[in-house]
C-alpha positions as CSV (number, residue, x, y, z in Angstrom):
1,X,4.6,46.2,-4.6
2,X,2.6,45.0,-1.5
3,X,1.0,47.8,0.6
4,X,1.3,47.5,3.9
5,X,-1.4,47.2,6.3
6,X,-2.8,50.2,8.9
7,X,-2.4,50.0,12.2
8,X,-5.8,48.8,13.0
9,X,-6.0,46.0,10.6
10,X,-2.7,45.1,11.5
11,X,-4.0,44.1,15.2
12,X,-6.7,42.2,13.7
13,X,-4.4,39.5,12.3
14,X,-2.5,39.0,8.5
15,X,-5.7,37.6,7.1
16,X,-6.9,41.4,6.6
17,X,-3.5,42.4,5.0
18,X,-3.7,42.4,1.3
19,X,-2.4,39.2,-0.9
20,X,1.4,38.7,-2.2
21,X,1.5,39.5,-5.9
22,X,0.4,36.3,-7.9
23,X,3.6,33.9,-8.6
24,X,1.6,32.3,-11.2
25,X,4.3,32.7,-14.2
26,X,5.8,29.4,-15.5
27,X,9.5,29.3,-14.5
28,X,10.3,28.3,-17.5
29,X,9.9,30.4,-21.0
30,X,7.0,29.5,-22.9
31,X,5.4,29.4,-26.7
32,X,3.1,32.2,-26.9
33,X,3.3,33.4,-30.7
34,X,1.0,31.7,-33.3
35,X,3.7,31.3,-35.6
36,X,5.9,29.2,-33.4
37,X,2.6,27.0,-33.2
38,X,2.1,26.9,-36.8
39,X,6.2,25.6,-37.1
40,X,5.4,22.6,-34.5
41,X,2.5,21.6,-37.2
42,X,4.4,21.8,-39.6
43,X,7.7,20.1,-38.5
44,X,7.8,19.1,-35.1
45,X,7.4,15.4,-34.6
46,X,4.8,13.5,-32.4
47,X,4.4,11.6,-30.0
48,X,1.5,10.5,-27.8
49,X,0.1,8.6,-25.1
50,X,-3.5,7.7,-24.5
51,X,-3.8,10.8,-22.0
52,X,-1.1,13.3,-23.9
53,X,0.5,14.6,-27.1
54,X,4.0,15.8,-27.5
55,X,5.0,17.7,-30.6
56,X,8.6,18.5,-30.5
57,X,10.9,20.8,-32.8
58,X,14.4,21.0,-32.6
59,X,15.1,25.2,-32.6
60,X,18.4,26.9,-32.8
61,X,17.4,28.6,-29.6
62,X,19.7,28.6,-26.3
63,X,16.1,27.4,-24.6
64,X,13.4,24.9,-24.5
65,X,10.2,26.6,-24.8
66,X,7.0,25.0,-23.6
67,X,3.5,25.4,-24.5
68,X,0.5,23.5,-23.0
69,X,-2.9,23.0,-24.5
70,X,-5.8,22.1,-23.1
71,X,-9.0,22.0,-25.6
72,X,-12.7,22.1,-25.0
73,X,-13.1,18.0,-25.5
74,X,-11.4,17.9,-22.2
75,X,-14.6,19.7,-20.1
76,X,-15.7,23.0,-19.0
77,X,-13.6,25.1,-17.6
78,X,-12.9,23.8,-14.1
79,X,-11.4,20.6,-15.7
80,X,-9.7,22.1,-18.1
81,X,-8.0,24.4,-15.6
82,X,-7.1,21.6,-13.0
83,X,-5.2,20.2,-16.0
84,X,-3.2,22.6,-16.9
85,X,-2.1,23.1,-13.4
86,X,-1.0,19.6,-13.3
87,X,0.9,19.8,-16.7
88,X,2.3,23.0,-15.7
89,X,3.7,21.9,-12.4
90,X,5.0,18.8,-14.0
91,X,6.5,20.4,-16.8
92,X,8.5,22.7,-13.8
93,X,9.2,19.5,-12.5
94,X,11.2,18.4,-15.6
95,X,12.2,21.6,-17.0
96,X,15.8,21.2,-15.8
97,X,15.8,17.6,-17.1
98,X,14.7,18.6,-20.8
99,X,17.7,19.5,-22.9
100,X,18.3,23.3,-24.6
101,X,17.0,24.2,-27.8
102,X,13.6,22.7,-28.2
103,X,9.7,24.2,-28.8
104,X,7.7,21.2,-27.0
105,X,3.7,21.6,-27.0
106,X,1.9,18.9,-24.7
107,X,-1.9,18.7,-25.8
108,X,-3.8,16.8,-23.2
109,X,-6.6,14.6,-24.3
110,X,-10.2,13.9,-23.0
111,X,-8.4,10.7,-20.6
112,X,-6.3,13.1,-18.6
113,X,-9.5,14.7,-17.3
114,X,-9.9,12.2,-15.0
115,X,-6.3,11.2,-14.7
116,X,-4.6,11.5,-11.2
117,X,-1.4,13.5,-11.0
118,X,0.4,10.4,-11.3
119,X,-1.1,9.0,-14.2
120,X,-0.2,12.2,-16.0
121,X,3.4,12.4,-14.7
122,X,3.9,8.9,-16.4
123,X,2.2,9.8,-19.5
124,X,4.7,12.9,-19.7
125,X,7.7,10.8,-18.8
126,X,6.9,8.5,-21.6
127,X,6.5,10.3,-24.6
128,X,9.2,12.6,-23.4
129,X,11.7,9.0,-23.3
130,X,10.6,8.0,-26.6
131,X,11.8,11.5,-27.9
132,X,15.5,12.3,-28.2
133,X,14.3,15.1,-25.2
134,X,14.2,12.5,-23.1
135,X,17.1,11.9,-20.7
């Protein structure tokens, strides 16, 4: 709920009014339970890219569940950060593409540090063709 702004502030312009709620949740439904991890260690298969790793496992679910990784070797945390925004808005990007009943985990590597968006959103499209996912 969004308060709304007094009377006074209000005449002072919307910069004083308070933020919109954060929108920050994926649109699409993601891994968040170790054991669904564990499962894509186990028997997901792999594919990879000199900036990304896919593991995919084929679920009986009515979804494709995403989870992204982004590990210490990448940089502190501002790098690591800006990466996962990338892979998070490309991932939206695709999510409609991607077919139902998949747990896909994308692990960048150290490269996509310095990757532009581009270079990432090739790297995705790439090991997500040479996957049955791919469409």
């Amino acid at each position: 709920m969004v308060a709304a702004c007094s009377p006074d502030v209000e005449q002072r312009g919307a910069a004083s009014c308070p933020p919109e709620p954060a929108t920050d949740v994926p649109p699409y439904p993601t891994l968040r339970r170790k054991r669904d991890f564990d499962a894509l260690a186990r028997g997901g298969t792999t594919r990879s890219s000199p900036l990304l790793v896919l593991r995919a496992l084929r679920t009986d679910g009515a979804t494709t569940r995403i989870g992204l990784s982004t590990p210490r070797s990448l940089g502190g945390a501002v790098q690591r950060n800006r990466v996962r925004r990338r892979l998070r808005a490309l991932m939206r990007e695709r999510y409609d593409e991607l077919g139902s009943g998949w747990d896909l985990l994308v692990i960048a590597r150290p490269a996509a540090a310095q990757a532009t968006y581009a270079d990432l959103r090739e790297a995705l499209t790439n090991v997500l063709r040479r996957t049955e996912i791919g469409r």
